[in-house]
N, C-alpha and C positions, 0 to 999 in steps of 0.2 A: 395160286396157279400162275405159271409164265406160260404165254404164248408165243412161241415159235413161228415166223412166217418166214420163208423162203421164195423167191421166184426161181423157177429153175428155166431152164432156157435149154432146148433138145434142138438136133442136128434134124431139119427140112426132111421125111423120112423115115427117121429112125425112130419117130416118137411109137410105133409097136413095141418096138424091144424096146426104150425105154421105160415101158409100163411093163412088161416082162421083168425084165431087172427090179425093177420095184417093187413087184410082189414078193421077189426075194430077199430084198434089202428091208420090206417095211416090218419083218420078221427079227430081225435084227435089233430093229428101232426100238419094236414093242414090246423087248427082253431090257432094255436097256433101264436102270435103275430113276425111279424118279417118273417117269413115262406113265404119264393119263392116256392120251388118246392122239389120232390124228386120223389126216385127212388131206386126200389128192384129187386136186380139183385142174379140169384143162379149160384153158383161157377160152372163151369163145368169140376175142377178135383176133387173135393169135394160137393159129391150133397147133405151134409147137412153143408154144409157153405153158407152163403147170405151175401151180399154186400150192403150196405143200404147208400145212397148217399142222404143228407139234404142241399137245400140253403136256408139258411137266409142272413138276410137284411142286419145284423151288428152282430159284436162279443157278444153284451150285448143280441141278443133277441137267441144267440144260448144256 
């Protein structure tokens, strides 16, 4: 199993729609070959930082 961690970093504001767009994007992710699982977590000293956590299967399907 590989874990995937990303910080993402959203525009002061916009972090509704960017949690919108990612309901539609995480659809996406979770077709994508190799894909266990994930997980979108918001910073709570930073509430426009998100924490975005991907398992996949193996190094090649990340």
């Amino acid at each position: 199993m590989i874990l995937e961690v990303a910080t993402l970093d959203v525009r002061s504001g916009q972090e509704a729609a960017f949690e919108t767009a990612f309901r539609e994007a995480q659809v996406i992710i979770a077709a994508m070959d190799g894909y266990q699982s994930h997980e979108l977590q918001r910073c709570i000293e930073n509430s426009s930082r998100y924490l975005l956590l991907v398992k996949w299967e193996t190094l090649e399907d990340h």
